[in-house]
N, C-alpha and C positions, 0 to 999 in steps of 0.2 A: 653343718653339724647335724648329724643323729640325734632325736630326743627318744628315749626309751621311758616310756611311763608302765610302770607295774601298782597297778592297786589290788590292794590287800585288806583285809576285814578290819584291819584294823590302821595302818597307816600308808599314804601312796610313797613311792619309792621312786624319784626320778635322776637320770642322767644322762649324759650328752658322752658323747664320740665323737671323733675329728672324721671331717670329710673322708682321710685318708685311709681309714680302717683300723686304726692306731688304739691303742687302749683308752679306758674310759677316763674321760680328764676330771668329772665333775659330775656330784650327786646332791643332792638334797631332801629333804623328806617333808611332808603335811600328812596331816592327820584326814583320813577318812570317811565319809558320811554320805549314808546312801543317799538322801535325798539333795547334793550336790546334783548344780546345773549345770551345763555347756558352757554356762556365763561364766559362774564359778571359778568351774575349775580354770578356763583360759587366764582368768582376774589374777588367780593366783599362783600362777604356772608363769607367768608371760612376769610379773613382778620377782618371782625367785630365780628364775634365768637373765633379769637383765637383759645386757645388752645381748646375749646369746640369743634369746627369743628373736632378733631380727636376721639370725647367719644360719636358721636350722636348714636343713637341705629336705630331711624326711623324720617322719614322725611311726615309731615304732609303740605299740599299747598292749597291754592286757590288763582283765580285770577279770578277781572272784566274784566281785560285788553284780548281780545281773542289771542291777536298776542304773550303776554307774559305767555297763558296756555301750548305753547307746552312747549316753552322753560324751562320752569320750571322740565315739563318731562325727557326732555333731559340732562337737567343740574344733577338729582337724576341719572339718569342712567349713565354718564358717572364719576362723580365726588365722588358718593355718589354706586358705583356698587351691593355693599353688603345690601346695606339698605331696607328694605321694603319702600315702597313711596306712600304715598298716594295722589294725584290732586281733589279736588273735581268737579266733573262734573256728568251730565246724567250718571243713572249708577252705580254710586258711593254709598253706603247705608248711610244714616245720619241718618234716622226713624223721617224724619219729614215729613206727608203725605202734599202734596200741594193740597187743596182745592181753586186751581184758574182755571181763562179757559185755561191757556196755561201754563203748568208746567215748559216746557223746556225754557220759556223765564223769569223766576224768578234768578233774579245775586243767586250766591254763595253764597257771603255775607251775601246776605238776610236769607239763609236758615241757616247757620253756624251759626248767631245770634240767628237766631229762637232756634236753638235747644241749643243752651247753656241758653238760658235766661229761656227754659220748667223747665232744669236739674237744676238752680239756683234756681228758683222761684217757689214757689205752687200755683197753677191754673192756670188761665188765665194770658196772661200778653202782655203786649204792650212795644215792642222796637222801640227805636228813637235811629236813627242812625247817626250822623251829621257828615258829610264830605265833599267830592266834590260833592253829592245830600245828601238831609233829605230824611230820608226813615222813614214812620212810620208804623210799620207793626203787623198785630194784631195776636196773637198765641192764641188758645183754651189752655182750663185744661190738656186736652188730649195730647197736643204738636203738635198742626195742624198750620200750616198756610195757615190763612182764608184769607189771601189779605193784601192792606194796600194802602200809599198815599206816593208818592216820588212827591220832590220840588227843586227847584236848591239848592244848598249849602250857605255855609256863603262865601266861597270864591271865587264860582265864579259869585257870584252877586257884590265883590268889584272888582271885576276885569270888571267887565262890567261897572260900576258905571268909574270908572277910562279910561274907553277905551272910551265912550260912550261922560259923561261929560267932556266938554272942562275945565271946572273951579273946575274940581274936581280930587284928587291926590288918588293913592293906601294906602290904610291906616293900620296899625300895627292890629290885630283883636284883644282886650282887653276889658273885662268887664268896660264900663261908672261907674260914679261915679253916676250918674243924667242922666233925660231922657232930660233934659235942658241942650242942647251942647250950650255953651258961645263962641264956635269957630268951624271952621268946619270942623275938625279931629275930638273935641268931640260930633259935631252935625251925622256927620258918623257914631261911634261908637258905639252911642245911638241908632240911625236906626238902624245900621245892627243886631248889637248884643240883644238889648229889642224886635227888630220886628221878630227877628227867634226865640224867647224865643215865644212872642204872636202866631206865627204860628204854634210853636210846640203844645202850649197847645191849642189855637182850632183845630188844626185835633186829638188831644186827645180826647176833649171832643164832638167834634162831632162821633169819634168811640163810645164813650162810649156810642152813644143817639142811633148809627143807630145797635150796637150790643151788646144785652141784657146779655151775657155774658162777655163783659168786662167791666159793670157798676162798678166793683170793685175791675178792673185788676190795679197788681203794672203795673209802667210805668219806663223801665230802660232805662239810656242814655249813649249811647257808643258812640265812633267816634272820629277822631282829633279835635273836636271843643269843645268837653262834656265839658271838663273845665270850657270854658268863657261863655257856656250858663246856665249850671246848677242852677246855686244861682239866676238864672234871672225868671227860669221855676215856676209855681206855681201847676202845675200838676204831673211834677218828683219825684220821689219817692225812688231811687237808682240810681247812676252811678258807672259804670263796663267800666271802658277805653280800656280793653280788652277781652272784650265779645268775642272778632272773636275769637284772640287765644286760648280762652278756647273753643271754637266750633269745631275747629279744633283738639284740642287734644281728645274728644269726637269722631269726626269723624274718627280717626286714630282708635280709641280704637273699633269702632263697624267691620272696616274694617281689622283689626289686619293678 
């Protein structure tokens, strides 16, 4: 079995693949912290996989966090000996060409999506990404990333909202019934949850205007958030909650 580990600033994202190349059987989630060790994370990676932790065949990773990319390394090499291990970084082959000014500063993430949403989708296509940032990022036919638009997140705009206002409280993040909050958990709700839905779809449709090849790009939504924004979005088109890991398993495969 495949283990695909994605960490993210805010929670790591794991799941397993069958030997055979078959969809993804099995995910789980922990929460994130940079100063996580090798030790660590195996303690608690090797406990949430079970009996799985003993049938992995290879071990696919990526991390935002820099201080948790080595450790990840460390943790395959000591825990994982036999395994082939792949980290994505500089380096690494994905075949997604970055047409930006500075390649080495494009997250992981960003690219891991890119190339799973090329392999999922035909043509052109536009991933939104919602997590601790909105990342909306535009891929060619070709499976290029042309660039894109990152925004703070759903959560750490209620966290700021909470820190910031004196009369306002951290709020449960749940798709509103109505953009008419009758109180002010639902007057929140409505904000945060309709106003990242409207953010999302004008920096869609402003890509669509500034580049003539994704006038009639699908738009996929991935990210801990997809959920409660989806049905809110009017430009969405498909959501893949685990875009990464399927990128990852892709990435493992070209790097074999």
């Amino acid at each position: 079995m495949l283990l695909t580990v994605d960490v993210g600033n805010t929670h790591i994202r794991l799941g397993v693949f069958p030997p055979d190349g078959g969809p993804l059987e099995r995910t789980w989630s922990m929460r994130t912290s940079p100063a996580v060790t090798s030790d660590e994370l195996a303690l608690t990676i090797r406990g949430l996989l079970g009996d799985c932790a003993g049938r992995l065949s290879g071990i696919s990773a990526m991390s935002v966090v820099p201080s948790v990319t080595g450790e990840l390394r460390r943790m395959a090499a000591d825990y994982w000996p036999g395994l082939h291990a792949v980290v994505v970084a500089p380096g690494v082959k994905t075949g997604v060409p970055l047409l930006v000014d500075s390649p080495r500063e494009v997250g992981s993430d960003r690219v891991v999506n890119a190339l799973a949403a090329h392999t999922l989708f035909e043509g052109a296509v536009i991933v939104v990404d919602v997590d601790t940032a909105t990342t909306v990022d535009a891929v060619s036919a070709r499976g290029e990333l042309l660039g894109g638009a990152i925004a703070p997140g759903i959560d750490i705009s209620v966290d700021a909202l909470a820190e910031r206002a004196a009369a306002l409280r951290k709020i449960e993040v749940v798709r509103p019934r109505t953009a008419l909050g009758k109180n002010t958990v639902a007057a929140l709700q409505a904000g945060i949850v309709i106003g990242f839905a409207g953010q999302i779809d004008a920096l869609v449709d402003r890509l669509r205007t500034d580049v003539a090849q994704l006038s009639d790009a699908a738009v996929v939504l991935t990210g801990l958030r997809a959920d409660v924004v989806s049905e809110e979005s009017r430009t969405i088109t498909d959501v893949e909650p685990e875009l990464a890991l399927e990128g990852l398993r892709l990435v493992f495969e070209k790097n074999a």
